[in-house]
C-alpha positions in Angstrom: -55.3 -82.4 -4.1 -52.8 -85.1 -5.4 -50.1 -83.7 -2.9 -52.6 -85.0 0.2 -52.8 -88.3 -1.4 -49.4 -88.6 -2.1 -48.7 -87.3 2.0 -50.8 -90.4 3.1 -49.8 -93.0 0.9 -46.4 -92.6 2.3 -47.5 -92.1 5.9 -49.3 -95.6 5.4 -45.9 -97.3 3.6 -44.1 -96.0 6.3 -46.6 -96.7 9.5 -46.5 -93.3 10.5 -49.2 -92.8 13.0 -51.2 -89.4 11.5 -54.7 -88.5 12.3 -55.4 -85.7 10.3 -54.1 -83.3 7.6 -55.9 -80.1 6.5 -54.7 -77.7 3.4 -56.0 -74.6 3.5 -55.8 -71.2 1.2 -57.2 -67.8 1.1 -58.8 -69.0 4.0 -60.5 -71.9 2.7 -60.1 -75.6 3.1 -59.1 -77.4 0.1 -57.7 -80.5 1.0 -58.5 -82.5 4.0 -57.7 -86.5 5.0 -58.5 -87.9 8.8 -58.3 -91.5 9.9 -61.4 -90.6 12.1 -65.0 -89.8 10.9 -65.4 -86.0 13.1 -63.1 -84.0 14.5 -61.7 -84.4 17.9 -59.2 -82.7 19.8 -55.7 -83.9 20.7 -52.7 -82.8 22.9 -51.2 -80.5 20.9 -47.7 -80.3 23.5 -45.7 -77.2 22.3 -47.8 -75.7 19.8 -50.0 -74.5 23.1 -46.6 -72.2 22.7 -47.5 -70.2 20.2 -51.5 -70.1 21.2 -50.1 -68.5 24.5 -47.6 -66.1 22.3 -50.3 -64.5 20.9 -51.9 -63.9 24.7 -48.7 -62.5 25.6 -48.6 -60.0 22.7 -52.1 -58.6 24.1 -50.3 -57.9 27.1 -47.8 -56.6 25.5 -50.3 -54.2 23.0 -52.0 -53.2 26.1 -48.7 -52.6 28.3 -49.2 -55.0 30.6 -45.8 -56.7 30.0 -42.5 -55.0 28.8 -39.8 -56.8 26.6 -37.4 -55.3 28.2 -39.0 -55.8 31.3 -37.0 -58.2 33.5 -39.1 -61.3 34.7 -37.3 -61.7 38.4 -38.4 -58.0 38.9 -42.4 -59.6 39.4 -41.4 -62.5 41.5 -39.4 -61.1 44.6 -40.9 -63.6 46.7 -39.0 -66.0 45.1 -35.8 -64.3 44.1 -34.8 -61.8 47.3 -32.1 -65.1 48.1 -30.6 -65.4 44.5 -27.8 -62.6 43.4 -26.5 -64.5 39.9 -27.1 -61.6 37.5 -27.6 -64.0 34.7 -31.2 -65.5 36.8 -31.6 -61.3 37.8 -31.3 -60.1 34.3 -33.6 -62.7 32.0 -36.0 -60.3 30.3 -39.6 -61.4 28.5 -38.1 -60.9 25.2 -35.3 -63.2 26.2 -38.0 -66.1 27.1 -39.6 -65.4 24.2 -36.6 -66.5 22.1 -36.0 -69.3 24.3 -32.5 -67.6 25.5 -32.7 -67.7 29.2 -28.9 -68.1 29.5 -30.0 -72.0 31.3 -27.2 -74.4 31.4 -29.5 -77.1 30.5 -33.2 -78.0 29.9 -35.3 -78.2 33.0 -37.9 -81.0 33.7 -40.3 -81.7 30.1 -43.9 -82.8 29.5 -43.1 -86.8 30.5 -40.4 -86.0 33.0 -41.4 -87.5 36.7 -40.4 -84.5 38.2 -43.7 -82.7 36.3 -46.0 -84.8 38.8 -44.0 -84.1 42.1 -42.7 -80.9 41.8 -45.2 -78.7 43.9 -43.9 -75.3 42.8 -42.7 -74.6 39.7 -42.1 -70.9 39.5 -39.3 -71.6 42.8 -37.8 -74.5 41.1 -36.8 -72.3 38.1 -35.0 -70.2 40.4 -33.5 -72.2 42.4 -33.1 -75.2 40.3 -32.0 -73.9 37.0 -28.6 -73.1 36.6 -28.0 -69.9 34.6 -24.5 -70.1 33.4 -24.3 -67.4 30.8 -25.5 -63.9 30.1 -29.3 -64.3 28.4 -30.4 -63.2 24.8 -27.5 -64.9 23.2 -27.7 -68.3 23.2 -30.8 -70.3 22.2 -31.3 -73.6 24.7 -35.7 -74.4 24.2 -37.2 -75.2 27.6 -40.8 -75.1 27.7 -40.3 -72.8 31.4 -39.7 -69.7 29.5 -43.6 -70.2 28.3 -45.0 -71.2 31.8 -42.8 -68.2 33.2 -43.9 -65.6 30.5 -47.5 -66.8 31.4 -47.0 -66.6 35.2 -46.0 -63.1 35.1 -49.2 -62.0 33.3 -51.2 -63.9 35.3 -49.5 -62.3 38.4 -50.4 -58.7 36.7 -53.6 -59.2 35.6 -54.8 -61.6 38.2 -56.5 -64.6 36.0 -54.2 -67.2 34.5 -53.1 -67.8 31.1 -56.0 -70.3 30.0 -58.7 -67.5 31.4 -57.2 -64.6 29.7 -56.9 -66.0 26.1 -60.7 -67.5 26.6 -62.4 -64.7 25.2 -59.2 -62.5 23.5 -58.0 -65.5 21.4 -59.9 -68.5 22.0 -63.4 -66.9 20.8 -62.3 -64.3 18.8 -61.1 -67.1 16.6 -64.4 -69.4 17.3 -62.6 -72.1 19.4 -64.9 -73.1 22.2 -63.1 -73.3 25.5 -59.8 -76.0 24.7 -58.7 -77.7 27.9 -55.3 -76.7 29.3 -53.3 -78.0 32.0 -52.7 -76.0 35.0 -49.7 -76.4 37.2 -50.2 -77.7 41.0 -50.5 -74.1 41.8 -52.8 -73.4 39.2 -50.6 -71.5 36.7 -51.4 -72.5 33.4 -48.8 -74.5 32.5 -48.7 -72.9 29.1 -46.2 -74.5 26.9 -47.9 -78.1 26.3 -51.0 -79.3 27.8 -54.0 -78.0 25.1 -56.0 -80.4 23.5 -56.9 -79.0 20.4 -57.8 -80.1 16.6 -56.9 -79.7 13.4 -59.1 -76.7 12.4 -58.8 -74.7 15.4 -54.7 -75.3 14.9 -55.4 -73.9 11.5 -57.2 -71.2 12.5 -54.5 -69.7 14.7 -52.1 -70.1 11.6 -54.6 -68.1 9.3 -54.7 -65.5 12.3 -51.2 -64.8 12.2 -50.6 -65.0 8.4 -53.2 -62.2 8.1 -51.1 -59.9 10.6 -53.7 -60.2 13.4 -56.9 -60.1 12.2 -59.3 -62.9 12.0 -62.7 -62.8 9.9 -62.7 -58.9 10.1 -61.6 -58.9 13.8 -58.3 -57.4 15.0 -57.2 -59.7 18.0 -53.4 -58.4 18.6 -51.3 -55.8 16.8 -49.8 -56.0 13.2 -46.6 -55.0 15.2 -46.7 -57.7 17.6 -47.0 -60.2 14.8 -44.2 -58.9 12.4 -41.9 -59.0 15.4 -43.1 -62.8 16.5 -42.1 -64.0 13.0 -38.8 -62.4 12.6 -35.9 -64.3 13.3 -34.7 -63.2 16.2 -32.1 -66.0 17.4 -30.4 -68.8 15.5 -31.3 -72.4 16.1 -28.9 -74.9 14.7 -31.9 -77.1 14.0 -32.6 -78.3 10.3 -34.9 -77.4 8.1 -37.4 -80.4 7.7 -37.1 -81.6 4.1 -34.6 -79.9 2.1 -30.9 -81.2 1.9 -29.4 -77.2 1.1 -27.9 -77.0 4.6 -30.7 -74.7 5.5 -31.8 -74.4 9.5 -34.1 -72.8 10.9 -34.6 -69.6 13.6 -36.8 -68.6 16.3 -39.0 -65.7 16.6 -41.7 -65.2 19.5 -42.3 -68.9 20.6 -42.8 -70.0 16.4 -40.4 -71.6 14.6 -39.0 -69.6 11.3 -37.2 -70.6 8.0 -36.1 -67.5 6.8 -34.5 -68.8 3.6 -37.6 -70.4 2.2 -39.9 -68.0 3.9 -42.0 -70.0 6.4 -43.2 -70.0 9.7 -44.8 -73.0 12.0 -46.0 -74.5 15.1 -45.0 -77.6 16.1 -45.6 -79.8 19.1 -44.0 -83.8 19.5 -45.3 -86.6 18.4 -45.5 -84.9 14.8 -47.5 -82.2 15.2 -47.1 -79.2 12.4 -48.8 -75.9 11.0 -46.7 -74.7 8.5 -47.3 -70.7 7.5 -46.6 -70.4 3.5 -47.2 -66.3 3.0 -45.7 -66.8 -0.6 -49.4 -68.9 -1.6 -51.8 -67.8 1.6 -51.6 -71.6 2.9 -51.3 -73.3 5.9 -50.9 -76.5 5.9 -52.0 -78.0 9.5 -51.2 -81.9 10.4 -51.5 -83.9 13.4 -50.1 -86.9 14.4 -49.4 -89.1 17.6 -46.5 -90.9 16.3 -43.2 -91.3 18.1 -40.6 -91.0 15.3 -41.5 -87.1 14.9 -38.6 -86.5 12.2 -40.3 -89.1 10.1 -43.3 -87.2 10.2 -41.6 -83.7 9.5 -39.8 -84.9 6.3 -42.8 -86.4 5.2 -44.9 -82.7 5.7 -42.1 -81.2 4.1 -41.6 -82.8 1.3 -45.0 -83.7 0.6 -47.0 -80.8 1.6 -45.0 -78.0 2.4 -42.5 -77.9 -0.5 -44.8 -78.6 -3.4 -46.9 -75.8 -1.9 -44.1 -73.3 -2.1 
């Protein structure tokens, strides 16, 4: 397709650091450009969000979890000291929207603190300062992931990595990704999978298709409508366009509700854009610093001529 051409000459003029870019539609692969002869698997950082999303809807579809469920509730160890009713209160829908009422962003993928901090589960409550009511303000901090993934694991008994392995993972013919565990072996959920390009695309199909994979129903129709609705506003821009346009949040996936899109992303300029309008999804991966640059580029290269 002239559009992937187009993408990668203006990656190259502009020493953008992608690896690969896949097109597909109707479930097929149309387009495809990589800088390496086979596939190999890559860090995806916060797109392991949305892999885990879908986890947390089985739990959901099989009651395991509540959203209005209140996350403090399953961790008294760690909260019978704390009386702020905004910490007390946070449900797992308001993690899943990224609206835990924190002040500020607790420690990231590169900060020091992720190497030295032995429990991670008692420095959210007694590190993070919740400062407003939650479910009304959007602040994205990738603890609401590694909490949401916690508190099945602490249900169910396996951790996050273990439970998708054969609900998601195989279901969609992904052989065992690595992920990243926490020093007390929680999966750490919201970064941390090493993944490729297919296997990202894979996911997107999944969830474009309500669900259901090849024939295979892996998490509810339900579950799937509600993860791409627009639940909280972002402030954040819509890559590309120039029409003011920004973008929501559903159930750990980004949403453009005026141009009717859905994606993944993770730093370093990784994307899977969702286009129901065509049946594509359009699935790039990067490991290039200036992310925006990349995101512009998808946009307006891939994503918008794809509309």
């Amino acid at each position: 397709m002239d559009i992937v051409k187009n993408f990668v000459d203006n990656i190259k003029k502009e020493d953008l650091h992608t690896l690969y870019v896949q097109i597909q539609q109707n479930g097929k692969i149309v387009d495809y450009w990589s800088r390496f002869s086979k596939l190999i698997r890559i860090e995806s950082y916060s797109a392991s969000k949305t892999f885990c999303a879908i986890g947390l809807g089985i739990a959901l579809d099989q009651g395991i979890i509540r959203l209005d469920e209140k996350v403090a509730d399953a961790f008294p160890e760690y909260t019978y000291d704390i009386n702020n009713p905004y910490c007390l209160d946070v449900t797992v829908r308001d993690m899943m929207i990224m609206s835990t009422g924190l002040g500020k962003r607790l420690f990231a993928r590169d900060d020091p603190l992720r190497a030295t901090t032995k429990d991670w589960i008692d420095y959210f409550y007694h590190v993070g300062e919740f400062t407003r009511k939650s479910g009304e303000t959007f602040l994205y901090d990738n603890f609401n992931t590694y909490m949401l993934c916690a508190l099945v694991e602490k249900k169910v008994g396996v951790n996050m990595h273990e439970f998708l392995r054969y609900r998601v993972f195989e279901a969609l013919g992904i052989g065992n990704p690595d992920m990243t565990a926490c020093p007390k072996g929680h999966t750490v959920a919201a970064n941390g999978m090493a993944i490729n390009v297919d296997e990202l695309a894979r996911l997107g199909q999944m969830i474009m298709d309500g669900g259901v994979y090849n024939g295979k129903r892996i998490v509810s129709e339900k579950f799937i409508q509600d993860m791409i609705t627009p639940h909280i506003h972002t402030g954040k821009p819509v890559p590309g366009f120039k029409d003011g346009s920004e973008l929501d949040y559903g159930y750990q996936i980004w949403v453009d509700p005026t141009h009717g899109t859905y994606h993944m992303w993770g730093i370093f300029g990784k994307y899977t854009v969702m286009i129901p309008r065509t049946n594509t999804v359009v699935s790039v991966v990067s490991l290039e610093e200036n992310d925006d640059a990349v995101g512009n580029r998808v946009w307006n290269d891939l994503v918008i001529p794809l509309l």
